[in-house]
N, C-alpha and C positions, 0 to 999 in steps of 0.2 A: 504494500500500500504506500510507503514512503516511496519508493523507490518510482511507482505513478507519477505522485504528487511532484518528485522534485524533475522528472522529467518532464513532467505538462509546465514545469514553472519554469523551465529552460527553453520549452519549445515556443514558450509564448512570447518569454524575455528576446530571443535571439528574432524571432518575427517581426516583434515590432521594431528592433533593431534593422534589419533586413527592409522592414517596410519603408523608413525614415531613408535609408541609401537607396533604395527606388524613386521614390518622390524627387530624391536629390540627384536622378540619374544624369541628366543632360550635362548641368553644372559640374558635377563632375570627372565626367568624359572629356569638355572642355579644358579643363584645368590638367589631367593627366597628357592631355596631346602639348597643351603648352609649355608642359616638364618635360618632354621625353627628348627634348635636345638634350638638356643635363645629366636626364639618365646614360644616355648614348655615351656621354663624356666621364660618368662615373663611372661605365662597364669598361671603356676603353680601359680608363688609369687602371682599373683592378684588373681586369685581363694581362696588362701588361706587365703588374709588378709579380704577378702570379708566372708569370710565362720566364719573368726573367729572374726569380726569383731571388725578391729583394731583400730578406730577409735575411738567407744565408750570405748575399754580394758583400751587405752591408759587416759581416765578421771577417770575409775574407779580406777587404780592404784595410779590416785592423790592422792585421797581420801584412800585408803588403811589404812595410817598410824592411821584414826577417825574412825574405822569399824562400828561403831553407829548413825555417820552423818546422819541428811538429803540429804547431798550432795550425802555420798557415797549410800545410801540405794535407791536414785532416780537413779543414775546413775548405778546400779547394775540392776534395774529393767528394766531402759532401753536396756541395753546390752542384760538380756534376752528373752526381747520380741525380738531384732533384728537377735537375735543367731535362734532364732525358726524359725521368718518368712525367715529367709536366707537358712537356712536347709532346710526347707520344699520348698522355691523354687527352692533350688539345687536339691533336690529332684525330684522334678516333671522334670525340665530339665535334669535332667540325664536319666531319664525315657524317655521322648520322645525323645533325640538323640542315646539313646544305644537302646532302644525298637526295632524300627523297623531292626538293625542288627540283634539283638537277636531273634528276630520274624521269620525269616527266616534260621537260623544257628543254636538257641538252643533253640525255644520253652519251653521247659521246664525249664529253667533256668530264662527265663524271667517270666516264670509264679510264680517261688520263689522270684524272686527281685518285683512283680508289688503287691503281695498277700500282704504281710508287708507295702507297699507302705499305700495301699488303708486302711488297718487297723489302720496307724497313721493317716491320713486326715480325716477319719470317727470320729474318737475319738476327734481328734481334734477340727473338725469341730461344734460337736454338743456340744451346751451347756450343762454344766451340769457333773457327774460323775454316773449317773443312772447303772445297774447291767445290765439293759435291754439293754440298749445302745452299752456297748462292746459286749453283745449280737451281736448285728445286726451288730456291725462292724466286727468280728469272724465268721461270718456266710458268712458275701459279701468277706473278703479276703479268705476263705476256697472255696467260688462259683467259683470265678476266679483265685484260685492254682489248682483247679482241669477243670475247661473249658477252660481255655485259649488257653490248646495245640490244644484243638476240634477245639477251633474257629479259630484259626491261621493256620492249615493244610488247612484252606478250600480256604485262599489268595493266589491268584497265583505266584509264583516263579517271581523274580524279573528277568530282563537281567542280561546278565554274565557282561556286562561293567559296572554295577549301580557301586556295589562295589567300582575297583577299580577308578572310576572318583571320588569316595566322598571322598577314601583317598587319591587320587590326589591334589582336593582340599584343605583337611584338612592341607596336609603338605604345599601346596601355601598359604594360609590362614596365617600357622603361619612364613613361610616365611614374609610375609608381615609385621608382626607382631614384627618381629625379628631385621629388618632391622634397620642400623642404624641411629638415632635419628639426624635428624634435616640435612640430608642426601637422595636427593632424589633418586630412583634406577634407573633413567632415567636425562641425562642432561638437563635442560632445555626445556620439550616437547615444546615447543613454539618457542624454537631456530631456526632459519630461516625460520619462519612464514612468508608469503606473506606482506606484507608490508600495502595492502588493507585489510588484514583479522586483523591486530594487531586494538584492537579497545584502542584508545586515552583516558589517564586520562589529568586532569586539570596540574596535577604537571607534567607531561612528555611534555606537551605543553610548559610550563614557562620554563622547563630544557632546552627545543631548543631553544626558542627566548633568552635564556642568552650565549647560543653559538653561538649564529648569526654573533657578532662584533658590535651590536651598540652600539654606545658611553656612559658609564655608565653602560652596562652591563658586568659582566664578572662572573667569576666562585670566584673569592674572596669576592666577594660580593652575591652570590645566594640567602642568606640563606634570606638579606636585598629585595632582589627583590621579591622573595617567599614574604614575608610578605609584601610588598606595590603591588601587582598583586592581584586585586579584581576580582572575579570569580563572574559571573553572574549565579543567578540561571537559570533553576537546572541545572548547569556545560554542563557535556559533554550529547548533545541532537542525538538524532540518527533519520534523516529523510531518505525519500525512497533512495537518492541515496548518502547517505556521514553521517560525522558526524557535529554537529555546536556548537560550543563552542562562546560566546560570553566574553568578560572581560575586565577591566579597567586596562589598561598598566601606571606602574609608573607613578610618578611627571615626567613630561619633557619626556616621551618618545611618539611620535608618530606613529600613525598607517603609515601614508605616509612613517616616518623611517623602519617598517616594510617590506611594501610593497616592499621599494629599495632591501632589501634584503633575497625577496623569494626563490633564489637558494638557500641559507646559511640554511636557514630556515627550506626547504626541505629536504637540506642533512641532518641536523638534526635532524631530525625527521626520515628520510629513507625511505621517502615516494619520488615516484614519481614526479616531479615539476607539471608536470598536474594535481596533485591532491590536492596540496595544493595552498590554496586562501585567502588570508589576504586583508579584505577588511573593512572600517568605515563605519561608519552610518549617511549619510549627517541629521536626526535629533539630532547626541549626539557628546560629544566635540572631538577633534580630539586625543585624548589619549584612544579613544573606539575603542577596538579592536574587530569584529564580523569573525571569522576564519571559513573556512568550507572544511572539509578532504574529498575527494571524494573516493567510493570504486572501482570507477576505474578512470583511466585517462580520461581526458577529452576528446579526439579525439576518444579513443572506447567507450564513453558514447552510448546506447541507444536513441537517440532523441525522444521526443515524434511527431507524423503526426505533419504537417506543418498547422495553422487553414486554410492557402488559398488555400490547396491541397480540400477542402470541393467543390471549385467550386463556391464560392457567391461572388458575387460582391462586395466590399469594396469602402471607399469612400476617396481619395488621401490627402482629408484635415486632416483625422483622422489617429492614428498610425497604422504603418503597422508593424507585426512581421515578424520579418527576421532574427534575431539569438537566440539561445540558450545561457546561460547564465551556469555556472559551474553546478547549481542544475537543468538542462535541463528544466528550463522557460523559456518561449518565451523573447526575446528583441526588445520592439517596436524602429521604430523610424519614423518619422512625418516627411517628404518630403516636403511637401508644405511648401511655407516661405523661401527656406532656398535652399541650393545647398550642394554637396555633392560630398568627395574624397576617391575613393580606391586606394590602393597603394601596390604592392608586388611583388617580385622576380618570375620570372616566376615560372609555377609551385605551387606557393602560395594559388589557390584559389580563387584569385581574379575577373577571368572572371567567373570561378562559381557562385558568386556570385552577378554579375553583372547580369548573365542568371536568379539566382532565384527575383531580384529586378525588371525585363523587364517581366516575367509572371507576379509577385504580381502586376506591373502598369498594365499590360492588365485588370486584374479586376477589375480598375478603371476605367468604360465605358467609362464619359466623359474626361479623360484624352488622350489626343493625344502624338503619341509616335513620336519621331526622331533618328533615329540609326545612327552613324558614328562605323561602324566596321574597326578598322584599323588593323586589321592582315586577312580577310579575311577568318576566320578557322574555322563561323559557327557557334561559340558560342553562336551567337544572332539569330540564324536559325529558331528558334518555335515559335519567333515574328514576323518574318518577314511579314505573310499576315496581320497581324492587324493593322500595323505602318503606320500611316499619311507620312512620307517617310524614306526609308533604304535605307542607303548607305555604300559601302563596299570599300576595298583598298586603294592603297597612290600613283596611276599612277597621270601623270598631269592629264588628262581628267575629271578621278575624282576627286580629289581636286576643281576643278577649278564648278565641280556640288555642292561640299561639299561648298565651300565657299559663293556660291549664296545660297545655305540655311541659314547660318549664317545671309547673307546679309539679308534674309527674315525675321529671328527671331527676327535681331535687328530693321526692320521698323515693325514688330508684334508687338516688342514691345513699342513703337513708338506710334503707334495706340490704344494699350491697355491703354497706359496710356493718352493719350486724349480722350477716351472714358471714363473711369472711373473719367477724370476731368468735363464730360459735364454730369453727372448723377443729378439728383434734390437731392437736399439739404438733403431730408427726408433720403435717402437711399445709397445717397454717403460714400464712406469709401475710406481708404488711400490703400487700397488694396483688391486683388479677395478672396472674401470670398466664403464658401458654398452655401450661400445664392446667391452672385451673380453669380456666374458660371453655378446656376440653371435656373436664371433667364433668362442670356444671354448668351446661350450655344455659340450663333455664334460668340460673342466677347472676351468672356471671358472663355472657356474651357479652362482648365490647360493643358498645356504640360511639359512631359519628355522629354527631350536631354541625351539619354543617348552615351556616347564618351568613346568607347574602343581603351587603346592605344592613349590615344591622345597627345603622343610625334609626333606620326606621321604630325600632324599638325602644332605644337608649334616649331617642328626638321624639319620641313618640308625638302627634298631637296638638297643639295649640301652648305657648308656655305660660299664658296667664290663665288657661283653666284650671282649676282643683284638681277635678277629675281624673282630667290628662297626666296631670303631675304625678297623682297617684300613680297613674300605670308606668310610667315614666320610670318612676323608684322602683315600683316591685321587679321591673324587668333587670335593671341595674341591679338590686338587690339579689335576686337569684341568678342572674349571671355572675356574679362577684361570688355566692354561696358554691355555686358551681365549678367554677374557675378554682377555688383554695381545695376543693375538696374531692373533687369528682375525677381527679385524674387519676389516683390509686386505685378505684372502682372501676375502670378500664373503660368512664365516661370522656370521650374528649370532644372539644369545643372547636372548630376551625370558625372566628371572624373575618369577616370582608365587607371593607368600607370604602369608599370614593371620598371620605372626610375623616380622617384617623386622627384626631384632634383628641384631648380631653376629655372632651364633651361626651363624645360616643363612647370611648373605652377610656373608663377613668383608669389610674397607675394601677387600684388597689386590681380592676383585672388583667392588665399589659403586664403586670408583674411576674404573673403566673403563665404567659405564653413562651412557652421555649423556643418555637422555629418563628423567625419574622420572615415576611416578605415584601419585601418594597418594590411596588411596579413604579412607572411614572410620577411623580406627586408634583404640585406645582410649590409649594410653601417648604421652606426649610425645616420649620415646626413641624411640620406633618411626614417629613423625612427623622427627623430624632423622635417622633412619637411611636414611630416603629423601632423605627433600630437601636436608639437608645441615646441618651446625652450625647452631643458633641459630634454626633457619628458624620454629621457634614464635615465637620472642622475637621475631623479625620478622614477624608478624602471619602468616606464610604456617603454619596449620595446620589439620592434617586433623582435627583432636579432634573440632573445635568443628559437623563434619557431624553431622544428626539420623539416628537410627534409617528416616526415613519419605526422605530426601535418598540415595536407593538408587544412583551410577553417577555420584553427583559427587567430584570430586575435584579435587586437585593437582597438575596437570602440569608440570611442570619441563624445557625441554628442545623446545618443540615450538615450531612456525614463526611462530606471532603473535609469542609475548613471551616471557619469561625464563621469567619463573612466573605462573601464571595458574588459575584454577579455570572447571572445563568437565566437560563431562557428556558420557558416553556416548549412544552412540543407543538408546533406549528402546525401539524394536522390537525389537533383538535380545536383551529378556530372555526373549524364547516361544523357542523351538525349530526352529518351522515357518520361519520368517522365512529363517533361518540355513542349513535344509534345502533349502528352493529354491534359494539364492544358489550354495549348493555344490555341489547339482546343474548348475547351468548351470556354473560354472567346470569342474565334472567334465567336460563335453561339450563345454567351448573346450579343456582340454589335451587329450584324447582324441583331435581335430579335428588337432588341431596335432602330436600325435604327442609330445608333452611328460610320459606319463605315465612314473616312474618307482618303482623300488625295490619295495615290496609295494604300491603302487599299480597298477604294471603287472604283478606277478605275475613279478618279475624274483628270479633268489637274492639272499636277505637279505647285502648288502657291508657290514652291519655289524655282521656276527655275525663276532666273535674272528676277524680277518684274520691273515694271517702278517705276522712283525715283521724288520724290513729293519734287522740290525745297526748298521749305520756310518750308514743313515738316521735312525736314530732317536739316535746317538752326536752326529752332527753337531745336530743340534735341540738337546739338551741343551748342546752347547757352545759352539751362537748363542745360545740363549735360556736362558740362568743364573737359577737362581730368586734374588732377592733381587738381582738385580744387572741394571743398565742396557746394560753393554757386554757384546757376548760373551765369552766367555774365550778366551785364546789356549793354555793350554795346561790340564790337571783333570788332577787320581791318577783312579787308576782306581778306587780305593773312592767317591770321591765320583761317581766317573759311573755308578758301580752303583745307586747309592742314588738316584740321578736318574734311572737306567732304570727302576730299580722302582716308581720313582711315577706314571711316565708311562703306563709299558704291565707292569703287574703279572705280568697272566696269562701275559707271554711272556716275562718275565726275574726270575721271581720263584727262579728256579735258581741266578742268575749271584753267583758272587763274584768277588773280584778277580783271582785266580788263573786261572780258568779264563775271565777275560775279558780276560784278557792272551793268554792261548793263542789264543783264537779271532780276536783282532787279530793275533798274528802269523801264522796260519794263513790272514789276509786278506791280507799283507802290509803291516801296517801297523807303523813301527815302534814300539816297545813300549821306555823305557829310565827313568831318575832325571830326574824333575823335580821342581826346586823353586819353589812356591809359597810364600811368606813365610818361616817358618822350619823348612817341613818338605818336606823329599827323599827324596822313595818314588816309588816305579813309577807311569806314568803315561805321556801322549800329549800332543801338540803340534796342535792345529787342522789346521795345513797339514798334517799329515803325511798326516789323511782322504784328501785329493784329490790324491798324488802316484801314488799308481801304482791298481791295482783296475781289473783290466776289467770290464763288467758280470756276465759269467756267473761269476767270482767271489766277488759279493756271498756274506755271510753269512743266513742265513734259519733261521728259527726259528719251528716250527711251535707 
């Protein structure tokens, strides 16, 4: 595959080269007919010091003045062997270049210049000075003065054009020949060479990164930088799709200072920004620079097949690929454990790639899917039959469906994790592993949330209605409950916004998202609200993608490297692509018996379920909002206020009073706790789990 790549990048280099001395034929030709007197005059001189051989003349006339010497008598002897064997090979090349004219034009004339020829080579040739010998040589040059016309009348006539192309040539030839010295006849054939065809030395690398501006470099000191820039073998390496240079940047210079200033970099170089990639090597210290030039931009890169366009099943625990990477390798990233945020300017890419994330989860069987489409436009349309449930729009009606799911994910989650506290000893773990979500599909299958748009929820509404505000909260509220807690229950959360501000995803849930992805963003803010403080300032920003760079982005979080810009799969901006894929995963869970919720046509389990008193008491008084450890003991006003946020629709009755009755109606005891400096009515953790059989429990329709 290299070996393709570096051919088609020579076939293309040397073309346009080739095409630029076509253009420039006429001018050319011109200019070689008007050198070819000098050349004629520069063959001459060299012919002639060649024939008399000037080199040796010039020792022997050293020695002149000692005619007797050794010196001179070696060096005289030398000269005349070199005088012979030069003559004799002028010989013979004058013979084969005038031969065949003469052959044709004056036969007989070449038969007088080849007859003499062959009578010195004979002679010369044989050892000796025998009588017999010039014999035979006088015999072979008299055979071919007299046959050669025979034999040459019998070769057919040449074309009319041989002629005059050869003295065509010959006066190009010495044009070429002529021309003047250290002066090429053509400007710079390379001159405005494609940018992607210019192939990179080490020292025109080091020449850019000292134009860039970073501190310490400059052009008064080059010469200093050249020599402390340690070049890694073997320098500049040529892979299928780019070139890789690796090398030790100065005392005190970092790769990250690089990175800040990739534009700079670019320019200098002249290369496209998509093409150029300044990237360390989390094995080597942070002054290791590992650079890779791509032959084309990254946006028209070729991608290679997507591995989950195959059609096989994949498993949600293990890394899933989903972007390409500058040298078009896949980019895993591992979902499970962990929650996850896209973010970009409409247009960005972003629901693209939220579509190619929702087919790769279908082929995760036991993974169950939840769709919140907030724009309504279909993007998530190829999963729709397979998702445990879909939901679309931001009317009240639906919201008020969308939030009794939430309501549901967060007693799911509730429930997952007092099951995963009641497992025996041997095989308990602090979270859903592969192991157990095989074991207890009905407990513990992994769910996707995946949430387009989900300003829509966060924005809910009108901002000066009550109302609205309410839903406003609970949706924040349970997304933040979900976000701290749901990801050891093998619940995860994929956001996607075109406004990634504050507002929509406050810190307390960005905090809790492992993988970011930055498409396009127009605002700086909304570049560090993904990636994280400073991340501009650190060369990592998403601004700087173009309108026509549709699916590239900032990933943050994914199994190459820390941070990294990579691009979606580019098939999946059509529809159809997406439609097939989801059809066959449709017909592995169906196979498998995996289909659930309103994919199988099952009743909606997360429409407004009943709410389990002391179930949902206990959650609130593990998991304390603003606080790290559970509480050991809450008033009951505060647990009111924590129910109501949790689960609305079912305890949006309760005050404190009548939530003290229905604890002790459960048996729970109910008396004065104090909390810092205030003593009101309230509960004690343990007291939950001291008595309550289950057909006791409170429930609340």
């Amino acid at each position: 595959m290299t070996f393709l790549t570096t051919a088609r990048q020579f076939a293309r280099r040397n073309a346009y080269r080739g095409g630029k001395w076509t253009l420039n034929g006429p001018a050319i030709v011109l200019l070689l007919i008007m050198y070819s007197p000098r050349g004629l005059a520069r063959v001459t001189v060299s012919l002639s010091r060649y024939l008399y051989d000037w080199d040796s003349a010039q020792v022997r006339h050293q020695h002149a003045g000692n005619t007797e010497t050794p010196e001179y008598v070696k060096a005289q002897n030398i000269r005349k062997a070199n005088l012979k064997a030069r003559w004799m090979v002028a010989s013979a090349v004058t013979v084969a270049t005038v031969g065949p004219v003469l052959a044709w034009t004056a036969p007989n004339a070449l038969a007088w210049i080849v007859a003499p020829v062959l009578f010195v080579w004979i002679v010369k040739m044989i050892p000796g000075k025998e009588f017999w010998e010039y014999i035979v040589a006088f015999g072979s040059a008299a055979l071919v003065w007299w046959k050669l016309p025979h034999w040459l009348a019998l070769v057919p006539d040449p074309p009319w054009w041989l002629l005059p192309a050869i003295g065509t040539a010959a006066v190009l030839t010495l044009g070429w020949v002529g021309r003047p010295k250290g002066k090429d006849l053509l400007k710079d054939s390379r001159a405005g060479l494609p940018s992607e065809l210019v192939k990179p030395t080490a020292e025109m690398v080091v020449d850019a990164l000292i134009r860039t501006g970073i501190p310490g470099m400059s052009l008064q000191n080059a010469e200093r930088i050249h020599e402390e820039t340690r070049i890694i073998a073997p320098g500049v390496a040529t892979s299928s799709h780019g070139y890789i240079l690796e090398m030790e940047l100065p005392p005190g210079i970092t790769t990250e200072m690089v990175a800040a200033r990739r534009p700079s970099f670019a320019a200098a170089l002249r290369r496209d920004l998509s093409m150029v990639w300044p990237a360390g090597l989390p094995e080597k210290h942070p002054g290791y620079l590992r650079l890779f030039l791509s032959h084309q931009p990254m946006n028209k890169a070729k991608q290679p097949t997507w591995p989950i366009a195959a059609g096989k099943p994949i498993d949600v625990f293990e890394p899933i690929p989903m972007f390409t990477d500058e040298q078009c390798r896949w980019v895993n990233i591992t979902l499970a454990g962990t929650h996850m945020v896209m973010g970009g300017a409409s247009g960005s890419g972003k629901s693209v790639g939220l579509r190619q994330l929702g087919v790769a989860l279908a082929f995760a069987l036991n993974t169950k899917i939840v769709v919140f489409d907030g724009k309504r436009n279909g993007d998530l349309e190829p999963i729709r039959d397979l998702c445990h449930a879909y939901f679309e729009g931001a009317e009240p009606e639906e919201i008020e469906e969308q939030l009794q799911c939430l309501r549901w994910l967060v007693t799911e989650r509730a429930k997952r994790a007092k099951f995963l506290s009641s497992l025996p000893r041997d095989i308990r773990q602090p979270k859903v592993t592969p192991e157990l979500a095989a074991r207890f599909p009905a407990q513990l299958s992994p769910i996707a949330v995946l949430i387009d748009e989900c300003q829509e929820h966060t924005e809910y509404g009108i901002k000066g209605n009550r109302d609205d505000k309410k839903t406003r909260d609970e949706f924040v509220a349970l997304y933040t409950k979900l976000s701290r807690l749901a990801r050891s229950v093998g619940i995860m959360l994929v956001f996607v916004s075109q406004k990634p501000d504050a507002s929509v995803l406050p810190s307390a849930i960005m905090g809790n998202c492992g993988i970011r992805v930055a498409f396009r963003v127009s605002e700086q803010v909304h570049n560090d609200q993904i990636l994280g403080t400073s991340a501009r300032k650190n060369g990592i920003d998403a601004t700087t993608f173009s309108l026509h760079e549709r699916g590239m982005a900032w990933v943050r979080g994914g199994e190459t490297a820390d941070t990294m810009v990579a691009r979606t799969w580019s098939d999946m901006v059509e529809l159809e692509p997406a439609h097939e894929l989801a059809a066959k995963a449709y017909r592995l869970r169906k196979e498998a018996g995996l289909l659930t919720g309103q994919a199988a046509g099952e009743d909606d389990e997360t429409a407004a379920p009943k709410a389990n008193l002391l179930d949902d008491i206990r959650d609130v008084m593990d998991n304390p909002a603003g606080q790290v450890q559970p509480a050991s003991r809450m008033h009951l006003a505060t647990i009111v206020e924590a129910l109501q946020l949790v689960r609305p629709g079912a305890w949006d009755h309760l005050d404190a009073e009548s939530l003290g009755g229905m604890l002790r109606k459960a048996g729970v005891f109910v008396g004065q706790v104090k909390i810092g400096n205030r003593n009101t009515s309230g509960i004690r953790r343990q007291d939950l789990d001291l008595r309550v059989p289950e057909d006791e429990l409170v429930e609340a329709g």
